[in-house]
N, C-alpha and C positions, 0 to 999 in steps of 0.2 A: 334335373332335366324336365322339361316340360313340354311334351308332346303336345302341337297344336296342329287340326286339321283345316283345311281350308278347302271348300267346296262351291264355285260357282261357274256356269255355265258359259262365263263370260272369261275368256285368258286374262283380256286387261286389267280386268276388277280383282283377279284371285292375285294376280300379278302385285298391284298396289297393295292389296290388303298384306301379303305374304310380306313384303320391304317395309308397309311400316310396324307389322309384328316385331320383325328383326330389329329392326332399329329399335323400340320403345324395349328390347331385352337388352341391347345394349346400353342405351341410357340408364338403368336400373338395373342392370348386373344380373337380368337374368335369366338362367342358358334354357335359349327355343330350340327345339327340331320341330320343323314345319313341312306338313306333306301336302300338296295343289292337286285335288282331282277337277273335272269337271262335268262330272254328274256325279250322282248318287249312288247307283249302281256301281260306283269304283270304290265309292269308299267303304258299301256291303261287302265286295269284294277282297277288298283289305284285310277287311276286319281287326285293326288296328285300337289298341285302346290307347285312346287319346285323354288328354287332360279336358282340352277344350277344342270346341268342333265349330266352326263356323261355318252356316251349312247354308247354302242359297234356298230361297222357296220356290220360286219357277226352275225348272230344270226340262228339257224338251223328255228324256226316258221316267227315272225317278226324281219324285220332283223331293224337297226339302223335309216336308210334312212325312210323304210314307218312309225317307231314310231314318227320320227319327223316329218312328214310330216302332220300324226294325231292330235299332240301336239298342232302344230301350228292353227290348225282349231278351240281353244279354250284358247290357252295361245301363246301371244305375246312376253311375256317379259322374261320368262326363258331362261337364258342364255347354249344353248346347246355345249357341250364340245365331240367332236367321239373320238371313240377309233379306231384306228384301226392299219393294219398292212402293210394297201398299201394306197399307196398316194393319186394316182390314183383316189381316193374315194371321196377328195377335191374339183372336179367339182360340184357332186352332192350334194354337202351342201348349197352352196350360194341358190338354190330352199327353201330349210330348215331355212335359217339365222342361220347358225352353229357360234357360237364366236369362235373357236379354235377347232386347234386337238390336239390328243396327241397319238403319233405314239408307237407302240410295237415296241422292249420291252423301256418301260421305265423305269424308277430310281429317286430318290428320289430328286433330280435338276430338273429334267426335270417336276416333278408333284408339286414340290413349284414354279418352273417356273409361271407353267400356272395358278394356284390358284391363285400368287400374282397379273397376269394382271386382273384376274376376279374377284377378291374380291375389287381392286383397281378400274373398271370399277363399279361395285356396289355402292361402298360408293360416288364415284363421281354423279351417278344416282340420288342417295337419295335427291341429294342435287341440289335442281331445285327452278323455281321459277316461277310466276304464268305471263302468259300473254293474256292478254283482245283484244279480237279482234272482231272488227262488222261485223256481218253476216244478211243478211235478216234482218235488221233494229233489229237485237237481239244483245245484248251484250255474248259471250259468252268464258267462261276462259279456258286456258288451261295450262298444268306443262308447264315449258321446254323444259325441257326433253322428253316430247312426242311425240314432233314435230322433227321430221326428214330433212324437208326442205320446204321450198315455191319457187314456180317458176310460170314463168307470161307464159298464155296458151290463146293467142290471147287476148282477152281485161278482160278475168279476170285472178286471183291468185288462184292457185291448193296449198293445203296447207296437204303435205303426214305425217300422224301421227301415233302412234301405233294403236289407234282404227280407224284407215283408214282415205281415204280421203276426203278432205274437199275442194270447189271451192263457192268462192265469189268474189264480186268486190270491186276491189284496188289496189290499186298504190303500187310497188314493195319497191321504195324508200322510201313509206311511211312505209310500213311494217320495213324496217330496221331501221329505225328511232325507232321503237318500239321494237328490239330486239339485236342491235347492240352491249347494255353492256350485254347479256345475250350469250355470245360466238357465234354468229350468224355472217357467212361471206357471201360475193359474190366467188360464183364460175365461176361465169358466167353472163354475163349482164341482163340473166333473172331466174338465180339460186339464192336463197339465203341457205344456207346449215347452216346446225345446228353441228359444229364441236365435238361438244360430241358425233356423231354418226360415225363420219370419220374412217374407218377402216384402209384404205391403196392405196397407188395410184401407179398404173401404167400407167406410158404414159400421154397420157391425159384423163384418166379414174380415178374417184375417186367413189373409193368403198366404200359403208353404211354398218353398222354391220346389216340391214335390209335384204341384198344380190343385193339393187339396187343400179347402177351404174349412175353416174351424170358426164355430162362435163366438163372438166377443160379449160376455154378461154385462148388461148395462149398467149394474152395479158396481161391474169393475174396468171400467172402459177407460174412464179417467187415469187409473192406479197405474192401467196396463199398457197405455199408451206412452205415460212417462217413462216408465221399466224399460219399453221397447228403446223408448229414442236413446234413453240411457246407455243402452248397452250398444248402440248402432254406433253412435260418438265416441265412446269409451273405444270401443275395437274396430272401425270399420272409418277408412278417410273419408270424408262428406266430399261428394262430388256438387 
């Protein structure tokens, strides 16, 4: 089951967006509960954990930006989806870790569009696997998937994960060694990034569906750019 929230200030729009959720679950088998607020302040009130939140940005009380901002102080992992009508708006999400927007007016391409990258990012999610790593003389496990990235910060390992950060001591090459068949690249001779979380790159910037940005080493910008599409094709349907 897949909890989805749908929030905007508008009945008709949450209305449309809510019938064609439903239906794109029923063409592809797969089972939604859908809840319609119409502001923000309803869905703080809830406080429902949702899989996926589509959350309007104008809203006359709380508008889009401060619900998620709230969200986040208590759920990492809901994938937040804006609604909105100006672009412009796009800055302030990476603060939020927004996955996507989806611009007014939209249509019914445009709303299987975006469901298919996030139910697609979903089921890839699910599917992690456990890594063992020493800390303070403690063994302690973690998904895959939860781990965002390791990077060497003077003579230890900063290890940034959904339930935050983690610094112990260890040898970088040694961490890769232990996460290398687990889609785990070098970004950088003292990044190692976790490509399930790779959003998008501009320049020499690679952006996290976290909203944090990581270096790309020009030496390896070429190597890492392949790896990336590699693995985006291999597990992820090109829209």
């Amino acid at each position: 089951m897949i909890r989805i929230g749908i929030c905007d200030d508008n009945a008709l729009i949450a209305e449309k967006l809510e019938a064609l959720i439903i239906r794109y679950g029923e063409e592809h088998n797969i089972d939604v509960e859908t809840y319609v607020y119409h502001d923000g302040s309803e869905v703080l009130e809830d406080r429902i954990q949702f899989d996926i939140l589509f959350l309007d940005v104008e809203m006359p009380e709380t508008d889009g930006i401060d619900t998620a901002k709230q969200i986040r102080k208590w759920d990492a992992r809901v994938k937040i989806i804006f609604i909105t009508s100006y672009t412009h708006y796009m800055r302030n999400a990476f603060a939020v870790h927004a996955f996507e927007y989806l611009v007014k007016p939209f249509n019914t391409a445009k709303v299987n569009m975006v469901l298919t990258e996030v139910f697609d990012f979903i089921e890839k999610e699910n599917k992690s696997h456990d890594i063992s790593l020493m800390m303070g003389g403690e063994l302690k496990v973690f998904a895959s998937n939860d781990i965002y990235y390791f990077e060497r910060v003077r003579r230890k390992i900063k290890m940034s994960t959904t339930q935050g950060d983690f610094e112990f001591n260890g040898v970088l090459s040694e961490i890769m060694e232990k996460v290398k068949d687990f889609d785990f690249e070098y970004c950088h001779k003292s990044v190692i990034v976790n490509l399930f979380h790779c959003k998008r790159i501009a320049g020499a910037d690679l952006y996290l569906d976290n909203g944090e940005t990581l270096p790309i080493a020009q030496k390896r910008a070429v190597e890492f750019k392949a790896r990336l599409f590699d693995y985006i094709e291999e597990n992820f349907k090109l829209l």
